[in-house]
C-alpha positions as CSV (number, residue, x, y, z in Angstrom):
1,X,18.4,13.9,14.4
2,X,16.5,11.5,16.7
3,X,14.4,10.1,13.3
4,X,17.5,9.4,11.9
5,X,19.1,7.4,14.8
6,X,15.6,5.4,15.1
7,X,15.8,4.5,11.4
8,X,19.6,3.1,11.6
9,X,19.0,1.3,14.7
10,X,15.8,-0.4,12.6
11,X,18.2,-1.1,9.7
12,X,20.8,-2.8,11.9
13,X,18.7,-4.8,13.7
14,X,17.2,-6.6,10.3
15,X,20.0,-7.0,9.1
16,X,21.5,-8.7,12.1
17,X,18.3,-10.7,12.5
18,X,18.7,-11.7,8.7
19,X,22.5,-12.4,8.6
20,X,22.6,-14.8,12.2
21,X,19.2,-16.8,11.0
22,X,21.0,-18.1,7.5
23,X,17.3,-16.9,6.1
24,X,16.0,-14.2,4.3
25,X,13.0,-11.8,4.8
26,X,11.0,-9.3,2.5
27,X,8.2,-7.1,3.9
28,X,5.9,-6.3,1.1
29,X,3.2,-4.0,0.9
30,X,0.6,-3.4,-1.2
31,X,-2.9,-0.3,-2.2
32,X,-6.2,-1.5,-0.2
33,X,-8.8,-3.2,-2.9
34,X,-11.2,-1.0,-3.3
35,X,-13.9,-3.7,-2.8
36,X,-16.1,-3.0,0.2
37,X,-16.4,-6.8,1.0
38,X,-13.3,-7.2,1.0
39,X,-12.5,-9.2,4.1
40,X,-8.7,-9.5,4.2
41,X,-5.6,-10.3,2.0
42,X,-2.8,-13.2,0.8
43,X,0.2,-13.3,-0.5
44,X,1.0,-16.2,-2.7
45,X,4.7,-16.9,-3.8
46,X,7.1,-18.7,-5.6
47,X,10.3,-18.6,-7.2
48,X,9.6,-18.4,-11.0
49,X,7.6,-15.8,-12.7
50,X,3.8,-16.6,-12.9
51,X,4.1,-19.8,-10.6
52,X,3.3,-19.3,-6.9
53,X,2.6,-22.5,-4.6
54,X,3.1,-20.5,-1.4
55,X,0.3,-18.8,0.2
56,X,0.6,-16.6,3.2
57,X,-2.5,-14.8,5.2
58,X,-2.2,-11.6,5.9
59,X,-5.4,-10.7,7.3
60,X,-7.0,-7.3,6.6
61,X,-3.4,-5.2,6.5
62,X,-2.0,-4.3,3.5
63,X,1.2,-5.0,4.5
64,X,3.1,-8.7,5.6
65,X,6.6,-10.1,6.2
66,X,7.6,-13.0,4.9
67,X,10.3,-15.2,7.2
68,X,12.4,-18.0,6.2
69,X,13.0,-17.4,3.1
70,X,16.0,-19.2,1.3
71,X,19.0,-17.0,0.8
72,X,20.6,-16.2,-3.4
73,X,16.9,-17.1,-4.5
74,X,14.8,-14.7,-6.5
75,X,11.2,-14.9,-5.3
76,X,7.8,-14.1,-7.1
77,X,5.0,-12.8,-5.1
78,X,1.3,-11.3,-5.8
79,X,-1.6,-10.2,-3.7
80,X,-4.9,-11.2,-4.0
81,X,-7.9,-10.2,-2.0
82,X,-10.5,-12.6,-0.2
83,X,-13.8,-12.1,1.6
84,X,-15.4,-14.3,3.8
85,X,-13.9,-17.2,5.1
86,X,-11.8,-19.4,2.4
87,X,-9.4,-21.4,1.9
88,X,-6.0,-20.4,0.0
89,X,-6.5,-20.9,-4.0
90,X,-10.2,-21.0,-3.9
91,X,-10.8,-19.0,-7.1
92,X,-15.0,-18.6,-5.8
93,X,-13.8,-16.1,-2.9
94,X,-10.4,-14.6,-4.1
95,X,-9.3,-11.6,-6.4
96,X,-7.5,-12.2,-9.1
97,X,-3.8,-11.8,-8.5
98,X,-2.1,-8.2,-8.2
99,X,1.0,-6.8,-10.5
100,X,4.1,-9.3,-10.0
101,X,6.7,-8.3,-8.2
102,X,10.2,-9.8,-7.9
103,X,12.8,-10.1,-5.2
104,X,16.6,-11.7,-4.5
105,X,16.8,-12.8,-1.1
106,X,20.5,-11.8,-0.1
């Protein structure tokens, strides 16, 4: 019973947060690279299929929210993974990019 009281309490809260902000959030996640120099992760985004201008670190979780997001727009996201220290885009240090995903920011 608790669980369940924790988990509607979480649900309320983001959806306060995103309804009084005028902006949208998505939390993505996404399978660790199997790579073992694999020294953290981005997300790079956009909002049409296969073009994605944004890039947001996430560091070495496999998880990330993205805040600020503009509300009745569909996004486009990937993951890639990095190692060492780079900057966003630079093909010499970065994964290719994961499976597409889609979302419509409410």
């Amino acid at each position: 019973m608790r669980r369940i009281f924790l988990l509607l309490f979480s649900v309320g809260i983001i959806l306060l947060n995103t309804s009084s902000s005028l902006a949208a959030e998505v939390k993505l996640a996404w399978d660790p690279s199997p790579s073992a120099n694999v020294t953290g992760y981005r997300i790079y985004y956009g909002t049409s299929s296969g073009n994605h201008p944004h890039c947001a670190e996430a560091g070495n979780s496999t998880q990330h929210k993205l805040e600020g997001l503009d509300d009745k727009t569909t996004y486009y996201f990937v993951a890639r993974a990095y190692r060492g220290t780079c900057p966003c885009n630079d093909p010499s240090c970065e994964s290719s990019d994961s499976n597409e995903v889609s979302w419509m920011a409410q």
